[in-house]
C-alpha positions as CSV (number, residue, x, y, z in Angstrom):
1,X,-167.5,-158.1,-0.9
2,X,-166.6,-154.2,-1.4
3,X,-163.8,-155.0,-4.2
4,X,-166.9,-157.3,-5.9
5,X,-169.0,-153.6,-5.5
6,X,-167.0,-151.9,-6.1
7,X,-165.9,-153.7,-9.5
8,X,-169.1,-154.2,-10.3
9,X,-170.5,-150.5,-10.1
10,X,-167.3,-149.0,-12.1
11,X,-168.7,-151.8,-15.1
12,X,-172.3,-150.9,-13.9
13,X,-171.9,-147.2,-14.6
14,X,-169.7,-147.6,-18.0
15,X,-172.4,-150.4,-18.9
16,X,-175.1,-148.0,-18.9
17,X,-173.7,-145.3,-20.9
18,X,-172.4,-148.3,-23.7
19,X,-175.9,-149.7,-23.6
20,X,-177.8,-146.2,-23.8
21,X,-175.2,-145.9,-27.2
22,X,-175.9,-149.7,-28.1
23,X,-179.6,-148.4,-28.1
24,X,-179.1,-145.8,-30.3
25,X,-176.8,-147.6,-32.7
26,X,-180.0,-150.3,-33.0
27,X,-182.1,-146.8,-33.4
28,X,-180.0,-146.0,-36.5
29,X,-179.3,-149.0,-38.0
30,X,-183.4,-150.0,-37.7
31,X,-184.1,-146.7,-39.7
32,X,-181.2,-147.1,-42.2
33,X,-181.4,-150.4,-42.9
34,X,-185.4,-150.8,-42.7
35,X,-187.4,-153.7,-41.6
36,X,-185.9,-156.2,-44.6
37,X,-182.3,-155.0,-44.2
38,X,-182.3,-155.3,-40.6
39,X,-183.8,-158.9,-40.5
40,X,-180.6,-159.6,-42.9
41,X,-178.1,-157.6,-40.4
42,X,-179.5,-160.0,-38.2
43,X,-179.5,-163.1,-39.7
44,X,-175.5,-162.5,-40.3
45,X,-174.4,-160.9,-37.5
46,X,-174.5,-164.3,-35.1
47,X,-172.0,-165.9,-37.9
48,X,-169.6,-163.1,-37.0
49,X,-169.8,-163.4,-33.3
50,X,-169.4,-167.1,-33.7
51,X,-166.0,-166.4,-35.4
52,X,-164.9,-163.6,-33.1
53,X,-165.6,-165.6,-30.3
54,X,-163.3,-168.6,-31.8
55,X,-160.9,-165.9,-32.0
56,X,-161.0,-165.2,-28.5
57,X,-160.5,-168.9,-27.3
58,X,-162.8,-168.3,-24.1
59,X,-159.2,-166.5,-22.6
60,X,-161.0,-164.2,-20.9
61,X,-162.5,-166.4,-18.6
62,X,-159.4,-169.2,-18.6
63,X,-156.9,-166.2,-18.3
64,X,-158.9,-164.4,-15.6
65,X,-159.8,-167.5,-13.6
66,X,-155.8,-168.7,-13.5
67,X,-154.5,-164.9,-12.7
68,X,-157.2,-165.3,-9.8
69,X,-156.0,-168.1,-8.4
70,X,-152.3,-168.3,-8.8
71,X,-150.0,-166.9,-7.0
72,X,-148.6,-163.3,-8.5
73,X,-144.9,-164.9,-9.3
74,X,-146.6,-166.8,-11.5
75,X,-148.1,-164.4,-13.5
76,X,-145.1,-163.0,-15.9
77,X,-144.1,-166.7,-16.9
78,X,-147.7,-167.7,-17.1
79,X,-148.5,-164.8,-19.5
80,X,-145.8,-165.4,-21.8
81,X,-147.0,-169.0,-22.2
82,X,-150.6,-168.4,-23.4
83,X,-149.6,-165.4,-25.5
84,X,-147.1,-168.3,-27.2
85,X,-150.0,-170.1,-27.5
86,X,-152.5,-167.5,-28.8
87,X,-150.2,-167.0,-31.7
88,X,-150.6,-170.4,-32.9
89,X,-154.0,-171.0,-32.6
90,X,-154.8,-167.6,-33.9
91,X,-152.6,-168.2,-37.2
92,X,-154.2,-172.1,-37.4
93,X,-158.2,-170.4,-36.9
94,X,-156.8,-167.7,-40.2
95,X,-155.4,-170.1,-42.0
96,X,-158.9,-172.6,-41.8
97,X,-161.4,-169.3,-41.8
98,X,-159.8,-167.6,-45.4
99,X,-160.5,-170.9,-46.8
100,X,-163.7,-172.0,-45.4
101,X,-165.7,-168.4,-45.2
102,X,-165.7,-168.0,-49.5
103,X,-167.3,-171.4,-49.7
104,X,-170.4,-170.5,-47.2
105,X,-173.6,-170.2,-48.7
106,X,-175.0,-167.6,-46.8
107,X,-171.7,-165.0,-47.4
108,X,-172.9,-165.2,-51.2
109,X,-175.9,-162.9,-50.8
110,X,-174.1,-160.0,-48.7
111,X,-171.1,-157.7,-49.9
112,X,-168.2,-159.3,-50.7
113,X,-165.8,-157.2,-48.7
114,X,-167.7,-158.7,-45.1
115,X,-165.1,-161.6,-45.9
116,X,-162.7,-159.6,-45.4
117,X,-163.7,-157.4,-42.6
118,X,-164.3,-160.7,-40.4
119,X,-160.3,-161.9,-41.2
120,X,-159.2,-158.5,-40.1
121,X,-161.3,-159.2,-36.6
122,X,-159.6,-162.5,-35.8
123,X,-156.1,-161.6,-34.7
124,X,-157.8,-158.6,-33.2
125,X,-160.0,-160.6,-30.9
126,X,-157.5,-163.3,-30.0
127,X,-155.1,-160.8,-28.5
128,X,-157.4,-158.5,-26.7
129,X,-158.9,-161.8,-25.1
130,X,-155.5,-162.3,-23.4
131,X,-155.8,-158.5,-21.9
132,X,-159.2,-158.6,-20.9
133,X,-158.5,-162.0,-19.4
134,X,-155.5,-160.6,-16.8
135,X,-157.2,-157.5,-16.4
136,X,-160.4,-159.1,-15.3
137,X,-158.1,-161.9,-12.8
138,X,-156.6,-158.6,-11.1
139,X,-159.8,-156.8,-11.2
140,X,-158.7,-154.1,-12.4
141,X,-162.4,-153.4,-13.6
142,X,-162.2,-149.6,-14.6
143,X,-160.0,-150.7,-17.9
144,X,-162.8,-152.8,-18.8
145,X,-165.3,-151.1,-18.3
146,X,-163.8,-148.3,-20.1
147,X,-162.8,-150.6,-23.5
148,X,-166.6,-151.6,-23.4
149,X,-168.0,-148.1,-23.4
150,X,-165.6,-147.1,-25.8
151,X,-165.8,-149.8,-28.3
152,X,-170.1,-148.6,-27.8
153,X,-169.3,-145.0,-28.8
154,X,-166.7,-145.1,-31.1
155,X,-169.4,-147.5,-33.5
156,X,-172.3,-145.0,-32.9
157,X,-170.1,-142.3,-33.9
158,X,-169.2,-144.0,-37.1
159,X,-172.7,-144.9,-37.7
160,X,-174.1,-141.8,-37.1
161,X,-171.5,-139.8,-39.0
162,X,-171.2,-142.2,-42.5
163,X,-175.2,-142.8,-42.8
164,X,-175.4,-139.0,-42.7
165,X,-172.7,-137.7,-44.8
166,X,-173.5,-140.5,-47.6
167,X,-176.6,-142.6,-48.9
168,X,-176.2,-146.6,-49.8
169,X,-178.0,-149.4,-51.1
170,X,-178.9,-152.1,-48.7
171,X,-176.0,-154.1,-49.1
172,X,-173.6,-151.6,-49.2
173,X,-175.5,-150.3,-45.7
174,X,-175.3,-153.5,-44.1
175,X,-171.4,-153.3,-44.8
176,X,-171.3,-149.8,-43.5
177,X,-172.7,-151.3,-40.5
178,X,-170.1,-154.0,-40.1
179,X,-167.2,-152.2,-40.7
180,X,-168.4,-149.7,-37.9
181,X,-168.1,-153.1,-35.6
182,X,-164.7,-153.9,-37.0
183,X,-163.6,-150.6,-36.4
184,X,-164.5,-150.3,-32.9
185,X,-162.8,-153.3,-32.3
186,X,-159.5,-152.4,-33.2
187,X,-159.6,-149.2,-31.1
188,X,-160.8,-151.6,-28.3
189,X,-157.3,-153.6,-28.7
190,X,-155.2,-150.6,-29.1
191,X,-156.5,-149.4,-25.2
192,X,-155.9,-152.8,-23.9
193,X,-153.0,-154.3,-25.3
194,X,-151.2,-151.4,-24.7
195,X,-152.1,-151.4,-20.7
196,X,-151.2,-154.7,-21.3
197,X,-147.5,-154.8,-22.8
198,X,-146.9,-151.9,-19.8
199,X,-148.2,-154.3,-17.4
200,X,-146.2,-157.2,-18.7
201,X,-143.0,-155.1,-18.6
202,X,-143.8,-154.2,-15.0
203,X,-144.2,-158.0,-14.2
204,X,-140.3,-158.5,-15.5
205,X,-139.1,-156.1,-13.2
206,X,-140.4,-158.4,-10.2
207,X,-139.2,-161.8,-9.4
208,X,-141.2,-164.2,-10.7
209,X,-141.4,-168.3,-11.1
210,X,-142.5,-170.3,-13.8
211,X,-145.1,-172.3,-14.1
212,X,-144.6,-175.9,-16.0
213,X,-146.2,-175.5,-19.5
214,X,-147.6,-178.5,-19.8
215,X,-149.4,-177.9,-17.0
216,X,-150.6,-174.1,-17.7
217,X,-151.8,-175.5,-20.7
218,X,-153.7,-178.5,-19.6
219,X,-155.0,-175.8,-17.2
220,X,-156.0,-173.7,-20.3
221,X,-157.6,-176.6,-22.0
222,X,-159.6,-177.6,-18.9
223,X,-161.5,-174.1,-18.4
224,X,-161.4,-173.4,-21.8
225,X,-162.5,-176.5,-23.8
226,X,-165.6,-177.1,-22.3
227,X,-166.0,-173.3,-21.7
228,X,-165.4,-172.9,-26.1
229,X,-167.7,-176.0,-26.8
230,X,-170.3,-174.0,-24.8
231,X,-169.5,-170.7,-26.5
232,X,-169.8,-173.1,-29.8
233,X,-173.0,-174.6,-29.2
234,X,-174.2,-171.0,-27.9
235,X,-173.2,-169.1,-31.0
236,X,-174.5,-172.5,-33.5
237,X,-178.0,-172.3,-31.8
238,X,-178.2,-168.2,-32.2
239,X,-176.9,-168.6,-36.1
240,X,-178.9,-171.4,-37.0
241,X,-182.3,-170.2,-34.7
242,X,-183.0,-166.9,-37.3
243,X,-183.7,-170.1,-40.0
244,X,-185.3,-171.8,-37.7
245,X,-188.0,-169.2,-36.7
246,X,-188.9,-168.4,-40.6
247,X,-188.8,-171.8,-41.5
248,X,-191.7,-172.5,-38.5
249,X,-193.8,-169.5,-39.5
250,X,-193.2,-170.1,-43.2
251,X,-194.5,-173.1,-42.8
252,X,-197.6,-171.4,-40.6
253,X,-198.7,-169.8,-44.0
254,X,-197.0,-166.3,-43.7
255,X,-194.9,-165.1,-46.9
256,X,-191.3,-165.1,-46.4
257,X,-190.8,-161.4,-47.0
258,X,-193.2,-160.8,-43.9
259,X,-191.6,-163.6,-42.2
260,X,-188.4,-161.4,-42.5
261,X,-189.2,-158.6,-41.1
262,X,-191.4,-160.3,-38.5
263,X,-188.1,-161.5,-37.1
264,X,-186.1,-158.3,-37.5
265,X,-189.0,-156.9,-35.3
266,X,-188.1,-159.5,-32.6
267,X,-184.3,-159.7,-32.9
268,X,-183.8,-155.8,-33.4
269,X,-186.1,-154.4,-31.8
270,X,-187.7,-156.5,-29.0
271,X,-184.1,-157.6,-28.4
272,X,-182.6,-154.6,-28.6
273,X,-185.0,-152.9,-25.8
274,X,-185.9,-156.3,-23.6
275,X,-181.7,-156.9,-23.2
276,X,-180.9,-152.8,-22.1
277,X,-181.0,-154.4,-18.6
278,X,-178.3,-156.9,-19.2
279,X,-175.9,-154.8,-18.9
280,X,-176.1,-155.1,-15.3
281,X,-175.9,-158.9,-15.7
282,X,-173.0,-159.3,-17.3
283,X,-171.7,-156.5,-15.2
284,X,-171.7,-159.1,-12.6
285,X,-170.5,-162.1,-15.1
286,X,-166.9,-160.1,-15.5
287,X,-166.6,-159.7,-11.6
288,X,-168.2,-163.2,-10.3
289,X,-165.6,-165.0,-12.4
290,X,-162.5,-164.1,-10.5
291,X,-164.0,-163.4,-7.2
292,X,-166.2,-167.1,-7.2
293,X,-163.2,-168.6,-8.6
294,X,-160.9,-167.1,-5.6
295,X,-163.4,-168.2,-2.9
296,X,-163.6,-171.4,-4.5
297,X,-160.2,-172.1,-4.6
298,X,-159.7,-171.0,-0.7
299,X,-163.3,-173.0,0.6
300,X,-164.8,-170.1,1.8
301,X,-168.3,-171.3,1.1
302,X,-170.0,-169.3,3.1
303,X,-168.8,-166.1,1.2
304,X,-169.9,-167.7,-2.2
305,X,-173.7,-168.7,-0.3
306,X,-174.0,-164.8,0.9
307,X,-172.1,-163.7,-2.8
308,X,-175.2,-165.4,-4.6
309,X,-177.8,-164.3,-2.1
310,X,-176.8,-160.8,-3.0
311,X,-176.5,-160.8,-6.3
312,X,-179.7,-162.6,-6.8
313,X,-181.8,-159.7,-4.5
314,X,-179.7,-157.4,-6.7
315,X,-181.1,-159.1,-9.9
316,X,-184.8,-159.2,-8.3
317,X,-184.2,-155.1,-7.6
318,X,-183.5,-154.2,-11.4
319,X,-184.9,-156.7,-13.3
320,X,-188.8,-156.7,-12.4
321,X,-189.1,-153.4,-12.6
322,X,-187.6,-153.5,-16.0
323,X,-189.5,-155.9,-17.1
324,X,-192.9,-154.1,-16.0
325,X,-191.8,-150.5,-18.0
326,X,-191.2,-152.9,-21.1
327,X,-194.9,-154.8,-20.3
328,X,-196.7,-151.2,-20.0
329,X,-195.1,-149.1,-22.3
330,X,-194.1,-151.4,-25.0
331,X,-195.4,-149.4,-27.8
332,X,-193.6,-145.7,-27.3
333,X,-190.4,-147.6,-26.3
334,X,-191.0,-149.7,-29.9
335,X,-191.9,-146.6,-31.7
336,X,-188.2,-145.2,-31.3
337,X,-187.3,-147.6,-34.0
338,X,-190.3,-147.4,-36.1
339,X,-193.8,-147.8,-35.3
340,X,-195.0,-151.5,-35.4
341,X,-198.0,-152.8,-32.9
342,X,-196.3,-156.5,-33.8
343,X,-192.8,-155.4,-32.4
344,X,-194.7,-153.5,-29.4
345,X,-196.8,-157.4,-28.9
346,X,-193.6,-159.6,-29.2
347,X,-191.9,-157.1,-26.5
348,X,-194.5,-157.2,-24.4
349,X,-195.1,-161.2,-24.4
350,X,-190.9,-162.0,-24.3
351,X,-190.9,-160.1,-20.6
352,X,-190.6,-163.9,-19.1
353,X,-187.5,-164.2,-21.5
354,X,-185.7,-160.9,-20.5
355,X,-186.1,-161.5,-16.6
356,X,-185.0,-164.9,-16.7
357,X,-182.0,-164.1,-18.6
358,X,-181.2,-161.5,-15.8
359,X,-181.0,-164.2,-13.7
360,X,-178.6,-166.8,-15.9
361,X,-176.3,-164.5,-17.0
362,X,-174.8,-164.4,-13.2
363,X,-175.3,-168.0,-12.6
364,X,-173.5,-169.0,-15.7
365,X,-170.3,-167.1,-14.3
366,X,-170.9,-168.8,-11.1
367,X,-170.4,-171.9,-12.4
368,X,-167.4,-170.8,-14.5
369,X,-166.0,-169.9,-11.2
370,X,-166.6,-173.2,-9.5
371,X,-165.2,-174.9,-12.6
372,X,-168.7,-177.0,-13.4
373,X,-168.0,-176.0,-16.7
374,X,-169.5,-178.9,-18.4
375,X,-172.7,-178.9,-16.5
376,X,-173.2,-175.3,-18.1
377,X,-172.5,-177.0,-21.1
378,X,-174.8,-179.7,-20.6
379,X,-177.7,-177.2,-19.4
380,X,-177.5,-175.0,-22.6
381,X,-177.8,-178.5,-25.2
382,X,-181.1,-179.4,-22.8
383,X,-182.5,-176.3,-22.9
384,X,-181.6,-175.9,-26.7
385,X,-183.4,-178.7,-27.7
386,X,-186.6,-177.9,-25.6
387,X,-186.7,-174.2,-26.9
388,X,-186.2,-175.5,-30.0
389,X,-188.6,-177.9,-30.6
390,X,-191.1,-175.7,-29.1
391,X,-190.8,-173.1,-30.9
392,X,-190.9,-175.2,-34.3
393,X,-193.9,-177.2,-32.9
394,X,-196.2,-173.8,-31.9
395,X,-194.5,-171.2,-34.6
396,X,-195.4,-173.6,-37.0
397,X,-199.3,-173.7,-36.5
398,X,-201.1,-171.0,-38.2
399,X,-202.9,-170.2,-35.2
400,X,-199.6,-169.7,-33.1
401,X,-196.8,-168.5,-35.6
402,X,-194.6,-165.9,-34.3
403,X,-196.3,-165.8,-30.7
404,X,-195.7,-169.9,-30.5
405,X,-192.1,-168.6,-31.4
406,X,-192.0,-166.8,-28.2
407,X,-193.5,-169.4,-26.2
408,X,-190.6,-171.6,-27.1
409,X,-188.2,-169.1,-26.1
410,X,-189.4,-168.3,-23.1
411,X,-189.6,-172.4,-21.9
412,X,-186.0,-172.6,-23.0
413,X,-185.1,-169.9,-20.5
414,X,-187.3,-171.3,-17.9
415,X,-185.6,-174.7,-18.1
416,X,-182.1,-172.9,-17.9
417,X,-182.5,-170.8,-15.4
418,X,-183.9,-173.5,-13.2
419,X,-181.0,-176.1,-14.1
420,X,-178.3,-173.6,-13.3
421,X,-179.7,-172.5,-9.8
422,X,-180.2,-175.9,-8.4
423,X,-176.9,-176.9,-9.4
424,X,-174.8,-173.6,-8.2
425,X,-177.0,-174.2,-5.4
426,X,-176.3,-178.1,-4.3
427,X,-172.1,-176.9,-5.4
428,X,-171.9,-174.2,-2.7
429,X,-173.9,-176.3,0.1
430,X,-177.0,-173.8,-0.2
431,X,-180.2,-176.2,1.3
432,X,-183.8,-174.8,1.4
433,X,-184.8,-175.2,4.9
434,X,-184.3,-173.0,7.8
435,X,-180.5,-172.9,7.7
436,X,-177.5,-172.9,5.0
437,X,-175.2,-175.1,6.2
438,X,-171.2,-174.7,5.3
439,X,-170.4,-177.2,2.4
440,X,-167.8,-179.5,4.2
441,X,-165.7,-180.8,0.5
């Protein structure tokens, strides 16, 4: 329990200073960009991350959850493997991105060099995956924490320093903006992978065994296949949802200028502020991955019942109070951006979304630790489909639009949130009544 605290307060307090920049870069772009260009930032930047986050492979949580549970000899041979690995899939997801991204509609309305700028991200992404990965499985937290805040400061210093020196055109701006991203990435990889090779050289020096690769790889597959489809079907659902939330209040009668900026309102602004808090949360996502997957694997399931006890009281401690300054004071924190009573109303009436997502956040890494990877999987299609369909079924009614939006959103999160606890719950032999009796499988 102190090595969890202790990891988790190190990515705590670097969290906070990365989200009080992520803020500001928000603050800047919303002003630069203005309500149209930040509805299109928007609307292109889940494409990216879906990219990036094929480039990573899911190896943070695969390589962290293996380091965690194998035995240190293990580690140099084991390492060697997956960065074999890495290269090929890395070169195969090149190879099929250069050819596919020209072809996608949506690419044909933004600058030309984005194209680019995403290839140059890929081989990034897949190698600093393998770091993060082994530094997260020896919780060595403070170099993670530290890439974070850094890749946070070194993009608000780039945006802060080219939109004042120079004045662009909205495409050109949105580039600006995603070349900052790019940029911070690569310093991110720098820091890591050189910890990294110095780490790997270190593991030479020691004895070490090797692991069969046909098993380190069917290992891989198994924590990270289901763990990429989920990623996939995560990163789908937040490319295609921007469409789906126009299309719905299109259809409710409003013009689709307004319906624009409506949703850069709601996904840079009312985002941007409602998801400061989550830092915290995926504070504890890094730590709960190796340390639930370590108790797991040695059946100490009364550490995991008392693990989730805390971090849940933890949860309760930050996020209603957040949640209430965002309720009460809506408008001034809104105004920071630009001042909008629709973007202070949608802040106000997502609150249910933002404290829910407090709670799954956690819960999600706690069933990546317990290796219920497809039920995670299985909980984010359900909930999907609900949220979904809700929020085309009540956006789309002229007497709902953007607030029936919401509503769907926040019944998605509802259902989530309630499938992940009951199942963490029943894994980890937590019961309801007067005692928590110690799972016996």
């Amino acid at each position: 329990m102190k090595l969890f605290l202790r990891g988790t307060l190190v990515l705590i307090f670097a969290a906070f200073f990365g989200e009080m920049a992520e803020l500001l870069i928000n603050m800047i772009l919303a002003r630069e960009l203005g309500e149209s260009g930040m509805g299109s930032y928007m609307t292109i930047l889940p494409l990216i991350f879906l990219i990036m986050m094929l480039a990573s492979f899911e190896l943070p949580v695969s390589v962290s959850k293996l380091v965690a549970e194998k035995d240190p000899k293990y580690h140099q041979k084991m390492l060697r493997d997956v960065l074999h690995l890495t290269i090929v899939l890395m070169a195969v997801l090149f190879v099929l991105v250069a050819i596919i991204l020209p072809n996608v509609p949506i690419f044909q309305s933004y600058h030309p060099f984005i194209k680019w700028l995403v290839l140059f991200m890929i081989p990034l992404m897949s190698f600093t995956s393998i770091a993060r990965g082994y530094f997260m499985g020896k919780q060595q937290m403070g170099k993670i924490a530290t890439a974070n805040l850094v890749r946070r400061l070194v993009q608000l210093l780039l945006l802060a320093g080219v939109y004042q020196l120079f004045e662009f055109e909205r495409s050109t701006a949105v580039l600006i903006a995603i070349f900052t991203l790019a940029a911070s990435e690569l310093i991110v990889f720098l820091y890591l992978f050189y910890f990294f090779i110095i780490s790997y050289q270190n593991l030479k020096k020691v004895p070490g065994q090797s692991i069969n690769r046909r098993e380190l790889q069917k290992n891989l597959i198994a924590i990270s296949g289901p763990t990429t489809a989920l990623r996939i079907f995560h990163s789908l659902t937040h490319a295609v949802q921007p469409f789906l939330i126009k299309a719905a209040i299109v259809h409710a009668g409003v013009p689709m200028e307004t319906a624009n900026e409506q949703f850069g309102m709601v996904a840079g602004v009312a985002m941007a502020i409602g998801f400061f808090p989550a830092f915290i949360a995926h504070s504890f996502m890094i730590v709960l991955i190796p340390t639930v997957a370590k108790h797991h694997a040695d059946g100490e399931y009364v550490k995991l019942q008392k693990l989730l006890q805390h971090v849940m009281l933890l949860t309760i401690f930050y996020g209603v109070p957040a949640v209430t300054v965002f309720y009460f004071f809506a408008e001034p924190l809104t105004s920071m951006f630009f001042y909008s009573e629709n973007a202070a109303y949608y802040l106000q009436i997502l609150w249910p979304y933002f404290l829910l997502h407090f709670f799954v956040i956690p819960m999600q890494a706690y069933l990546l630790g317990l290796g219920l990877m497809k039920d995670a999987f299985y909980h984010t299609v359900w909930s999907t489909v609900v949220s979904f369909a809700t929020i085309y079924l009540l956006g789309s009614r002229p007497e709902w639009q953007m607030s029936g939006v919401i509503i769907g959103m926040n019944t998605g999160a509802m259902l989530m949130t309630f499938m992940h606890f009951l199942t963490v719950c029943k894994k980890i032999g937590v019961t309801f009544g007067p005692r928590t009796s110690e799972k016996n499988t």
